[in-house]
DRENDO-1510 file (C-alpha; in Angstrom, 1 decimal, always signed):
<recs>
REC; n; res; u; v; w
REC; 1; UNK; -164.5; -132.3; -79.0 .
REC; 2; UNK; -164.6; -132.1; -82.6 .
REC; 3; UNK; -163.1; -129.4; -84.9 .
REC; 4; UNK; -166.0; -128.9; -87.0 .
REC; 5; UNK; -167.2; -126.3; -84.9 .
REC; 6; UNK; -168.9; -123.3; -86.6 .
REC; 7; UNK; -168.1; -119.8; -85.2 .
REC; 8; UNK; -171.3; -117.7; -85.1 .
REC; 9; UNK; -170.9; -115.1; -88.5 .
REC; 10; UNK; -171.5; -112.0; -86.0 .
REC; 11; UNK; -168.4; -112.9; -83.6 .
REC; 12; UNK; -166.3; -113.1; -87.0 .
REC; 13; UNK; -163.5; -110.5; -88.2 .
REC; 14; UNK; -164.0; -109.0; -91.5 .
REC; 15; UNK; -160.6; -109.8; -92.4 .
REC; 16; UNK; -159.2; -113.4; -90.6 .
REC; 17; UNK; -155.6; -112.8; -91.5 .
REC; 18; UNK; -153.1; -112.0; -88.3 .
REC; 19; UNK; -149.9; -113.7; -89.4 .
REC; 20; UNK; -146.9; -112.4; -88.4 .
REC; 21; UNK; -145.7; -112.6; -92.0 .
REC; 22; UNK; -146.7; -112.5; -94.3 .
REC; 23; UNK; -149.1; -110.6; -93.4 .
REC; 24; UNK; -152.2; -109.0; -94.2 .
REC; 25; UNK; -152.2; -106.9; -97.5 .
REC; 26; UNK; -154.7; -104.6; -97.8 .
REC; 27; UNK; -157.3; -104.6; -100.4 .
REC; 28; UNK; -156.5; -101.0; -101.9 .
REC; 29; UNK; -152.9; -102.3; -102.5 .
REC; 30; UNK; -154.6; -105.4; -104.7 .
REC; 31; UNK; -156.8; -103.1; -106.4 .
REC; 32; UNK; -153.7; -101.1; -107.2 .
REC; 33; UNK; -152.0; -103.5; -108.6 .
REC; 34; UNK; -154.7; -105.2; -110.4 .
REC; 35; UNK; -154.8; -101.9; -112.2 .
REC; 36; UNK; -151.0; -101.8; -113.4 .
REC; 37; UNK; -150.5; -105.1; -114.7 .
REC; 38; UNK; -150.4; -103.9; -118.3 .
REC; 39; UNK; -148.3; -100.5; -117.7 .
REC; 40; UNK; -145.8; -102.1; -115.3 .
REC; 41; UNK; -145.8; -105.9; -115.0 .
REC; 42; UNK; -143.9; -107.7; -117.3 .
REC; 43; UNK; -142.1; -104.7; -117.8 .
REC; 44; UNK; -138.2; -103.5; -117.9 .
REC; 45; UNK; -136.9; -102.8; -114.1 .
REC; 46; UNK; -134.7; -100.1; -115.6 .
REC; 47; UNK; -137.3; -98.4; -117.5 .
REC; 48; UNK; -138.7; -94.7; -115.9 .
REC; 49; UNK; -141.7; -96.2; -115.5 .
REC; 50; UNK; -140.5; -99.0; -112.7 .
REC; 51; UNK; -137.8; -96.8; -111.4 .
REC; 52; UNK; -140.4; -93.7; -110.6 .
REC; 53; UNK; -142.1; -96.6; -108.1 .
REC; 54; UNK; -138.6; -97.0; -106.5 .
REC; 55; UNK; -138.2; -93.6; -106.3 .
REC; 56; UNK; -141.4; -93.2; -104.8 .
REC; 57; UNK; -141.1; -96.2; -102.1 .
REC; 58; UNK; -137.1; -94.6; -101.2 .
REC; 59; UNK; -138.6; -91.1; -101.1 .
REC; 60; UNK; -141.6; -92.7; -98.3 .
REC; 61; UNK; -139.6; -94.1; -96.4 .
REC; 62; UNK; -137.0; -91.5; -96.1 .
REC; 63; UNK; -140.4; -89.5; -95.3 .
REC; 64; UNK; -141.8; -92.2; -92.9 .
REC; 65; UNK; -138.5; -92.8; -90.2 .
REC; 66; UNK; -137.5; -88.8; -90.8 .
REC; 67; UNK; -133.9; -90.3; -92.4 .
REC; 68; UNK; -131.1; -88.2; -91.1 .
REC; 69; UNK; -128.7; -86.3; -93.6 .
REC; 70; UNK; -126.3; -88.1; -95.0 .
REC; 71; UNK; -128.2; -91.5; -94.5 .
REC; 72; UNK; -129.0; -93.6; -97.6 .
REC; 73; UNK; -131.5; -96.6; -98.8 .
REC; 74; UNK; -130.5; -99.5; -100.3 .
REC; 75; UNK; -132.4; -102.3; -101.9 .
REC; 76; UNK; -131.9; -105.9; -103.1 .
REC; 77; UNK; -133.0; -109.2; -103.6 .
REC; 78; UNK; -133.5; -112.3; -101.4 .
REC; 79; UNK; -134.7; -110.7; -97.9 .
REC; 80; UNK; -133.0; -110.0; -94.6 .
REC; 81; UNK; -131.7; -113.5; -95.0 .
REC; 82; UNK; -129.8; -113.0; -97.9 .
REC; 83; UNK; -128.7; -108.9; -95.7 .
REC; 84; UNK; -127.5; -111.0; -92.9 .
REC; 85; UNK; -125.1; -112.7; -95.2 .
REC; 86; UNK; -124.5; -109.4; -96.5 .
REC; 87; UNK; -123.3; -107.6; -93.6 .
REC; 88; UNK; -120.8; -110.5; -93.1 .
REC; 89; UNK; -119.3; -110.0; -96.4 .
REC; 90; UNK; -119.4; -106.2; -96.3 .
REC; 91; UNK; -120.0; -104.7; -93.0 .
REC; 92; UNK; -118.1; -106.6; -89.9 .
REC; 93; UNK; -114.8; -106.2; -90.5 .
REC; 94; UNK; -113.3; -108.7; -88.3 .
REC; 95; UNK; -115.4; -109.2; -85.4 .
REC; 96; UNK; -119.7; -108.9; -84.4 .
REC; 97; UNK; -121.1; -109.1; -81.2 .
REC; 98; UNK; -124.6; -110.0; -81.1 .
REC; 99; UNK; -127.4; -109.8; -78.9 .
REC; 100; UNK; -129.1; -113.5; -79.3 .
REC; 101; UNK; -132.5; -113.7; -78.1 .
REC; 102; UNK; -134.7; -116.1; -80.1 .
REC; 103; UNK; -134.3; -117.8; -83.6 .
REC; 104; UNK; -133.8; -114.9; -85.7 .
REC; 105; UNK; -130.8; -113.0; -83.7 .
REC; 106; UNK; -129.2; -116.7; -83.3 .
REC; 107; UNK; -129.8; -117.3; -87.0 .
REC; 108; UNK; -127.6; -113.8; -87.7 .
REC; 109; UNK; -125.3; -114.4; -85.5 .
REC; 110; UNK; -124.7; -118.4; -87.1 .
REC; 111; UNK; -123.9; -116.6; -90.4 .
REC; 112; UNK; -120.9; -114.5; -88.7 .
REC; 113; UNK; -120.0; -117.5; -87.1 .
REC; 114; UNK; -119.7; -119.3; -90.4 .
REC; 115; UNK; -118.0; -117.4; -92.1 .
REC; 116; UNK; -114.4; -118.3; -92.2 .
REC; 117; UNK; -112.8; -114.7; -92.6 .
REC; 118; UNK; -114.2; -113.4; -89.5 .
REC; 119; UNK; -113.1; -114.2; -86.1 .
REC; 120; UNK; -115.9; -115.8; -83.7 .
REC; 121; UNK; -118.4; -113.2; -83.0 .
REC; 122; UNK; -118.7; -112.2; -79.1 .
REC; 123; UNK; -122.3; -114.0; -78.4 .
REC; 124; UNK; -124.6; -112.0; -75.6 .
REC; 125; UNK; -127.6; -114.4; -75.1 .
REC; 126; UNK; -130.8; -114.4; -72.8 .
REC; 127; UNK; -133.7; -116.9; -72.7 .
REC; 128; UNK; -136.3; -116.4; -75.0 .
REC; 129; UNK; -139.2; -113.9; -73.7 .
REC; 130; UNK; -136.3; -111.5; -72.6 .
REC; 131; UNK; -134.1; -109.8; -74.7 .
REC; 132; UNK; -130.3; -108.9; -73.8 .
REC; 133; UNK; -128.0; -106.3; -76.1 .
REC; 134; UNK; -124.7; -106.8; -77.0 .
REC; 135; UNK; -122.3; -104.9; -74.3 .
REC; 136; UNK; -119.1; -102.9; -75.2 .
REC; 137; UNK; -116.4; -105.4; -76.2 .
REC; 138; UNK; -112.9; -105.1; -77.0 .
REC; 139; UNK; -111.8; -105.8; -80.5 .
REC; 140; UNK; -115.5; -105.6; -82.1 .
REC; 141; UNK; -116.3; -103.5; -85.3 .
REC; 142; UNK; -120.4; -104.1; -85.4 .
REC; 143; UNK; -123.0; -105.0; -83.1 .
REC; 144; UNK; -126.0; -106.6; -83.8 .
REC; 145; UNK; -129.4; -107.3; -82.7 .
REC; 146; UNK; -133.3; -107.3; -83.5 .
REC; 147; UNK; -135.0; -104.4; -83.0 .
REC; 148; UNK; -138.2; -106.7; -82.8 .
REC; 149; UNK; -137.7; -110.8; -82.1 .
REC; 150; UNK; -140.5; -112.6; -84.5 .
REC; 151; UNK; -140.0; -115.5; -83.2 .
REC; 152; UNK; -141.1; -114.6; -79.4 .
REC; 153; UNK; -142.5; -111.6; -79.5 .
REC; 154; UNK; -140.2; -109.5; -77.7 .
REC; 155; UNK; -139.5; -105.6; -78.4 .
REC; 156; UNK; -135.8; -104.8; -77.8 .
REC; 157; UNK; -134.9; -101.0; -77.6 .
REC; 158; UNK; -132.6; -99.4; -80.4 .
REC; 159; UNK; -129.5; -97.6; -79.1 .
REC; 160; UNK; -125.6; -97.3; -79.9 .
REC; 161; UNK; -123.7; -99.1; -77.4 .
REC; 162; UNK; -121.7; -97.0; -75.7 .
REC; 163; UNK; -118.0; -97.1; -74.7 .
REC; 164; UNK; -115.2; -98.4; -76.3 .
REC; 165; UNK; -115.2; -96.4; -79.5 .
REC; 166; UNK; -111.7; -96.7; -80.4 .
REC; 167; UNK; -112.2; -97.7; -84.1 .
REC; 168; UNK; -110.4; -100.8; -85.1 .
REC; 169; UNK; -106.9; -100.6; -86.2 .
REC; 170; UNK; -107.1; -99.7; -89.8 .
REC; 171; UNK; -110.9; -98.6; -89.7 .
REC; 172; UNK; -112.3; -94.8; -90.3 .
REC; 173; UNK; -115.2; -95.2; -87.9 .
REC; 174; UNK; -116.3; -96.6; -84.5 .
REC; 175; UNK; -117.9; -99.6; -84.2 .
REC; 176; UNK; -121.0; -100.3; -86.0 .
REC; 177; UNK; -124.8; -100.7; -84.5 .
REC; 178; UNK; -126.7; -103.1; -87.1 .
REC; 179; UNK; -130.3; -103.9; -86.3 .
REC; 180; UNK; -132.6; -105.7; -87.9 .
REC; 181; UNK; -136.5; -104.2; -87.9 .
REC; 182; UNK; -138.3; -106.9; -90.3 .
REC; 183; UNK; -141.2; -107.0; -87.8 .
REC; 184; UNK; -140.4; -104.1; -86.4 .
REC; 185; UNK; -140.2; -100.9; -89.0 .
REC; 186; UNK; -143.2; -99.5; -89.7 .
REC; 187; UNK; -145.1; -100.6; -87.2 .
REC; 188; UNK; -142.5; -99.6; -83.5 .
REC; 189; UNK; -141.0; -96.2; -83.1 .
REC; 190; UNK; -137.0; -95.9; -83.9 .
REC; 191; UNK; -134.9; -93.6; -83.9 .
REC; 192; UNK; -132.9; -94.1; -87.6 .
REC; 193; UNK; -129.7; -92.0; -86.1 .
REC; 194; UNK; -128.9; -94.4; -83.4 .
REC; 195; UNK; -128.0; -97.2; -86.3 .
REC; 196; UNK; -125.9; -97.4; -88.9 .
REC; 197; UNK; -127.5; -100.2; -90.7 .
REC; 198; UNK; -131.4; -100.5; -89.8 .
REC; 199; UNK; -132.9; -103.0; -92.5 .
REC; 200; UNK; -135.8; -105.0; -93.3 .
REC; 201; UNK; -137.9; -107.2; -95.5 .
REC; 202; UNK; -141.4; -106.0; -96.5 .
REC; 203; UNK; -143.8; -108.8; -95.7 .
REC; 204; UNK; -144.8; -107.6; -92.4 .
REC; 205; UNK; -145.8; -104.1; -91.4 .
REC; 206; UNK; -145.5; -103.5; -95.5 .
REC; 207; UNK; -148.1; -105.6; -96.2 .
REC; 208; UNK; -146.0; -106.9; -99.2 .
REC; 209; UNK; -144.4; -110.1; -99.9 .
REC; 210; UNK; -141.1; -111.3; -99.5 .
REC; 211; UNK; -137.8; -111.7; -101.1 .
REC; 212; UNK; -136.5; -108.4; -100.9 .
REC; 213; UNK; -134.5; -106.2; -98.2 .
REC; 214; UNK; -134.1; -102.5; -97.8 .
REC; 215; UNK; -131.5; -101.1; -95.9 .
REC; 216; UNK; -131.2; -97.6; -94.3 .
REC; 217; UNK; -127.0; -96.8; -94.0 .
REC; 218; UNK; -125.2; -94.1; -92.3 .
REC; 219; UNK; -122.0; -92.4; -94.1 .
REC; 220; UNK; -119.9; -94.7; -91.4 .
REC; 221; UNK; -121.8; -97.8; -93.0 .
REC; 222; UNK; -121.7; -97.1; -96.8 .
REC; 223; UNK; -117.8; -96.2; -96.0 .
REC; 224; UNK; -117.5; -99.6; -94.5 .
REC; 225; UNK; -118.6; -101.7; -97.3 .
REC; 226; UNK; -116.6; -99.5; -99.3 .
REC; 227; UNK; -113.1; -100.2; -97.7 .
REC; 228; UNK; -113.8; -104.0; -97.2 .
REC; 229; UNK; -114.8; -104.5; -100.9 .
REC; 230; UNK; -111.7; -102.9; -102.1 .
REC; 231; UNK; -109.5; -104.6; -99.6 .
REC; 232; UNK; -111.3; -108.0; -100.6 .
REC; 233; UNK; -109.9; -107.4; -104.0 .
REC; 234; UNK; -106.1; -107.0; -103.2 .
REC; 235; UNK; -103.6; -109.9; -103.9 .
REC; 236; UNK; -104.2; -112.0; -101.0 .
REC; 237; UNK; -107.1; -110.9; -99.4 .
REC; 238; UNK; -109.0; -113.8; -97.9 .
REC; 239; UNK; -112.4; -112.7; -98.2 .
REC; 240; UNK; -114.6; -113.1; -101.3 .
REC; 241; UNK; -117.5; -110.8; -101.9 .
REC; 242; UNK; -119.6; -112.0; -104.8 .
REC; 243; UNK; -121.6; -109.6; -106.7 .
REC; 244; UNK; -125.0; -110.7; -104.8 .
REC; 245; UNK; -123.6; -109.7; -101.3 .
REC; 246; UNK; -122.1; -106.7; -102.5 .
REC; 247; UNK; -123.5; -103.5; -100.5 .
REC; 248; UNK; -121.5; -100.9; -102.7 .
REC; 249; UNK; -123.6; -102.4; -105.8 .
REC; 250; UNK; -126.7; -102.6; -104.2 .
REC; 251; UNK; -126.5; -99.0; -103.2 .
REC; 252; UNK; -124.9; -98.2; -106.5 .
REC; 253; UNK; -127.7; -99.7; -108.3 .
REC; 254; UNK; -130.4; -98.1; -105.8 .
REC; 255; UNK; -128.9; -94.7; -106.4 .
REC; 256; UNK; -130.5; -95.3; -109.7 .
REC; 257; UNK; -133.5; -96.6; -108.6 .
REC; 258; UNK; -133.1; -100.2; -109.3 .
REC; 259; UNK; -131.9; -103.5; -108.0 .
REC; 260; UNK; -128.9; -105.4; -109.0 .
REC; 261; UNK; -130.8; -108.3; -110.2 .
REC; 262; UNK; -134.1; -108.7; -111.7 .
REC; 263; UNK; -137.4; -107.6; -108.8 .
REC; 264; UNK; -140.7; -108.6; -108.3 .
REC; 265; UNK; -142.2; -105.4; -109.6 .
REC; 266; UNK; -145.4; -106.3; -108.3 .
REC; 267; UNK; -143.8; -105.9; -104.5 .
REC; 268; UNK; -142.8; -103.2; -105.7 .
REC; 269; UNK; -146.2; -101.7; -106.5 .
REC; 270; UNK; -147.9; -103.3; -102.9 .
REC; 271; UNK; -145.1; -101.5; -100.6 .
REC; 272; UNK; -145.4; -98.1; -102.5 .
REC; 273; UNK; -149.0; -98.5; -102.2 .
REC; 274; UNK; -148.4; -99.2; -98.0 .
REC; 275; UNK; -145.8; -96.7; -97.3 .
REC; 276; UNK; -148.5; -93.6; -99.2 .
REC; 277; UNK; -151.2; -95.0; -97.0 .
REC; 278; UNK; -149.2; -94.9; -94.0 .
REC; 279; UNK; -147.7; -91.4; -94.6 .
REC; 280; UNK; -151.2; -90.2; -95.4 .
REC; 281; UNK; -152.6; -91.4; -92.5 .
REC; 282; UNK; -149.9; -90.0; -90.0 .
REC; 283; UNK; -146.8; -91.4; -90.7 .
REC; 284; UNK; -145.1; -93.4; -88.0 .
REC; 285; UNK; -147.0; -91.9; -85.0 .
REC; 286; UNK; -150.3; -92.9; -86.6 .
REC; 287; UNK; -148.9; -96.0; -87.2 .
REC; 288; UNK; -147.2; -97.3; -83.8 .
REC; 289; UNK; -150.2; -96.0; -81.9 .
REC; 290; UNK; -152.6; -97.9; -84.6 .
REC; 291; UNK; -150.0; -101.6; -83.6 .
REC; 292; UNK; -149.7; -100.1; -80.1 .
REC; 293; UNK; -153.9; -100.1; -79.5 .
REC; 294; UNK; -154.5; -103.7; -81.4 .
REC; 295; UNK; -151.3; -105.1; -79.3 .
REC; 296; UNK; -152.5; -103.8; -76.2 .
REC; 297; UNK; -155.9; -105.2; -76.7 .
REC; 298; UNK; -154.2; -108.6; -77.0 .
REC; 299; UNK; -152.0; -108.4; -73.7 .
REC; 300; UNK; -154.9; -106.8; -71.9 .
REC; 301; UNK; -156.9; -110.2; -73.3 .
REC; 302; UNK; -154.8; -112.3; -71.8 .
REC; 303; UNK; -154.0; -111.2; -68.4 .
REC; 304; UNK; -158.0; -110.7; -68.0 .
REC; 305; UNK; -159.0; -114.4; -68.9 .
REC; 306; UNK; -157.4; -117.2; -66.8 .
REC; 307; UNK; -156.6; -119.5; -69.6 .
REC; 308; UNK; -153.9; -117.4; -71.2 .
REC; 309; UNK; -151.4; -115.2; -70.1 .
REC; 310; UNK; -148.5; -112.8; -71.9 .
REC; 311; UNK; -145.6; -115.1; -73.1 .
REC; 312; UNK; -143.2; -111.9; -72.4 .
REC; 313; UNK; -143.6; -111.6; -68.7 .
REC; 314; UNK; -141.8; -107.7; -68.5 .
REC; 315; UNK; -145.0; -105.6; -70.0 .
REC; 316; UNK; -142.0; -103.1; -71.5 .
REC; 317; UNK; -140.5; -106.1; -73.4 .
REC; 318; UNK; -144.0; -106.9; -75.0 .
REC; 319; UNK; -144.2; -106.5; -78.6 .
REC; 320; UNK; -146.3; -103.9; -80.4 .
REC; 321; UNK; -146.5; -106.1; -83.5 .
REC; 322; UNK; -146.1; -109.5; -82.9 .
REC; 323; UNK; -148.1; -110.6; -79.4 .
REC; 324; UNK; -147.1; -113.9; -78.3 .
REC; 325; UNK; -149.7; -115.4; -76.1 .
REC; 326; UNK; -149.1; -119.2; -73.5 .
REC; 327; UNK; -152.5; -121.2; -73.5 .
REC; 328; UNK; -152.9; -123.5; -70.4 .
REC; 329; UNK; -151.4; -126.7; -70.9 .
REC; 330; UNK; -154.7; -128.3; -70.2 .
REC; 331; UNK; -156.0; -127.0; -73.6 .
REC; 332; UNK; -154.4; -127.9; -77.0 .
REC; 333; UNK; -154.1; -125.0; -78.7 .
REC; 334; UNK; -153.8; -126.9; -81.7 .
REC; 335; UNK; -157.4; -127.4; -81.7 .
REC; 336; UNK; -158.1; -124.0; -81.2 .
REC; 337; UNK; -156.1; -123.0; -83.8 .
REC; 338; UNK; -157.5; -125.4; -86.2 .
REC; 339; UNK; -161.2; -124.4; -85.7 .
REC; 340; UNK; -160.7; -120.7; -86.6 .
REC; 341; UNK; -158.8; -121.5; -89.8 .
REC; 342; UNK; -162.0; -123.7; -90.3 .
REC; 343; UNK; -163.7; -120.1; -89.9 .
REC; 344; UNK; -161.7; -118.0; -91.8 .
REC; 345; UNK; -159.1; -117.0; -89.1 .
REC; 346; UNK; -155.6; -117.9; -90.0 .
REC; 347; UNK; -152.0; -117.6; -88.9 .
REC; 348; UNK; -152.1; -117.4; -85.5 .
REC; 349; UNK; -149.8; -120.6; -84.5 .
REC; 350; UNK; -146.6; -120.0; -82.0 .
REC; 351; UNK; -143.7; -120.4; -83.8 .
REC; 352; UNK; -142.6; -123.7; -85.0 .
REC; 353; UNK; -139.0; -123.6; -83.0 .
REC; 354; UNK; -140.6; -122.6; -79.4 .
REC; 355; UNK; -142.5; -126.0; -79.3 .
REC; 356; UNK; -144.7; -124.1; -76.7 .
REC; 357; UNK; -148.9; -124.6; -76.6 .
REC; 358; UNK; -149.1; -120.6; -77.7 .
REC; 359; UNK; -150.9; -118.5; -80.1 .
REC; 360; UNK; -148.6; -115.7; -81.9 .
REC; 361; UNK; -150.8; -112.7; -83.6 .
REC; 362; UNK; -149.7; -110.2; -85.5 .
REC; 363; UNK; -151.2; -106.7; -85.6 .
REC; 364; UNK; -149.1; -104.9; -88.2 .
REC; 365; UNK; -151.0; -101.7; -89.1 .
REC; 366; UNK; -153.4; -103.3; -91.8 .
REC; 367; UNK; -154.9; -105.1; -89.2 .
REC; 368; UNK; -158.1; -103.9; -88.3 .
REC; 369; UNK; -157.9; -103.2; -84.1 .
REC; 370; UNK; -161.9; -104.1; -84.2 .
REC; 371; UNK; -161.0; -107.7; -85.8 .
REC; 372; UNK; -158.0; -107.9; -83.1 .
REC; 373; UNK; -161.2; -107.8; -80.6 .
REC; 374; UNK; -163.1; -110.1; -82.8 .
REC; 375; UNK; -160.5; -112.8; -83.1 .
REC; 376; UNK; -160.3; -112.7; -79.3 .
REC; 377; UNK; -164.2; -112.9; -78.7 .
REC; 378; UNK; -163.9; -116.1; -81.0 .
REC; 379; UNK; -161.1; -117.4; -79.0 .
REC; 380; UNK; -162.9; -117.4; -76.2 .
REC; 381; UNK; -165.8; -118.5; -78.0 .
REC; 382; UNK; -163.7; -121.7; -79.3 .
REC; 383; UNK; -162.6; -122.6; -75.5 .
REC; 384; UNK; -166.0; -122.2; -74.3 .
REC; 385; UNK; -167.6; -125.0; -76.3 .
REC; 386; UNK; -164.6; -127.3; -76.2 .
</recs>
């Protein structure tokens, strides 16, 4: 077969973009920030200017996940990669147990495990296309897991583990629930109060780039980084936090509207420009059911047409934001995948570390549900004349 194949024009999706992140960014965001790039680009981040889009992007969110009193958002550089590192430094106190479920929750839980003031975190793992939460274990001051598995496609629910609650000797608080929602916030329903820490990067359900986290913190959280800071600085004290990985400043600094190091104020401008379309539209509702109808047009796909099938086999489990799709072996999905970028129709390869013939599509809320359908019809199309 040869990959020159031309897709009809009438079968195509206005928009060909369905990575799972980055993602699609929406055309009203570029026009936005085509339009600010001589009153805010290349412009002081400490300025009012810059800090009234912070402002605005902490005061949306707060608006969008209905933050509980008390709760706080935080804001720095270099992504939930640089958050996991992070929470080592400034939220587990001595020992994590972690749900591990696919690359991302294993790549967490490595960082705790690297870290040579913390004792070896308690590791709950299940095979990827399932997901497994950590379960109440002696001696642990934080559990972790993804709220939303990129990697696989697998939706995990969000809830505080319950029993043992005896706080740590020497710590104010119970045990801490620390979830990550990169592909998750914004696009699947959560409940904020049953975390302490639920944070993100911006290139997915945003429709923004990356390089940047925000964190949402409970009072036991912010107290947390709080006492391990200062205890990191007594005579002694085995653990360094440096600056970067300091929580305390990045809140400190976000109280103000502003990051500890120099942002990309353009991000800045696409996500306040997301989280105002979102609210307008309905907020979170609007949104999830928006992901929940394009993902359900996926998974419905696939267990209609005998040459896929769901990669998630437990329909609950299924993800509302990243669907993750198994092509029969007897077709290279490579192919497939190669013709629609030929097309116009990018970003839909499994992920790299599954090694499995699969498509992965994301359906974020700037994705059109009618070009979901589209990009299905020319799946089928592509298999047809192969």
């Amino acid at each position: 077969m040869t990959n020159n194949l031309t897709i009809p024009e009438k079968l195509l999706p206005e928009d060909g973009r369905f990575g799972s992140g980055p993602s699609k960014i929406r055309h009203d965001q570029m026009t936005e920030l085509s339009g600010e790039w001589k009153t805010l680009l290349g412009t002081s981040h400490r300025q009012a200017p810059v800090k009234h889009i912070v402002s605005s992007i902490k005061d949306g969110l707060s608006e969008l996940f209905n933050l509980p009193d008390g709760y706080e958002i935080a804001l720095g550089n270099g992504g939930s990669t640089a958050f996991w590192d992070m929470a080592c430094a400034c939220l587990i106190n001595r020992k994590a147990a972690f749900g591990v479920y696919g690359s991302f929750t294993k790549k967490f839980a490595d960082c705790a495990a690297n870290a040579p003031f913390l004792e070896e975190p308690v590791i709950y793992e299940s095979p990827v296309g399932t997901y497994t939460l950590p379960k109440p274990t002696e001696g642990v001051d934080a559990y972790c897991w993804a709220h939303n598995e990129t990697s696989t496609g697998v939706n995990a629910p969000v809830r505080r583990i319950e029993g043992l609650q005896t706080a740590p000797e020497g710590l104010p608080e119970s045990a801490l629930t620390i979830v990550d929602g990169t592909s998750a916030a914004g696009a699947i329903e959560i409940d904020i109060s049953q975390t302490d820490v639920y944070y993100f990067s911006p290139q997915k359900a945003f429709g923004s780039e990356g390089g940047i986290w925000f964190a949402m913190l409970s009072p036991a959280a912010i107290e947390r980084a709080s006492q391990i800071e200062e205890a990191a600085k007594l005579d002694g004290a085995t653990r360094w936090v440096p600056s970067f990985l300091s929580l305390t400043k990045a809140l400190n600094n976000s109280r103000k509207d502003q990051t500890l190091n120099t942002p990309s104020i353009g991000n800045f401008i696409l996500m306040n420009n997301q989280i105002q379309w979102l609210n307008d539209n309905g907020g979170l509702a609007w949104s999830t059911a928006r992901c929940s109808k394009s993902a359900s047009l996926v998974y419905d796909w696939a267990e209609r047409v005998p040459y896929v099938q769901p990669f998630v086999k437990d329909a609950e489990s299924r993800s509302h934001s990243v669907a993750t799709i198994d092509v029969d072996d007897m077709i290279n999905v490579d192919q497939i995948i190669g013709i629609l970028r030929q097309n116009g129709i990018v970003d839909v390869s499994g992920y790299r570390g599954l090694h499995r013939n699969q498509l992965r599509i994301g359906v974020f809320p700037s994705v059109e549900p009618r070009d979901v359908e589209a990009l299905l019809n020319c799946v089928d199309y592509v298999v047809a004349h192969m």
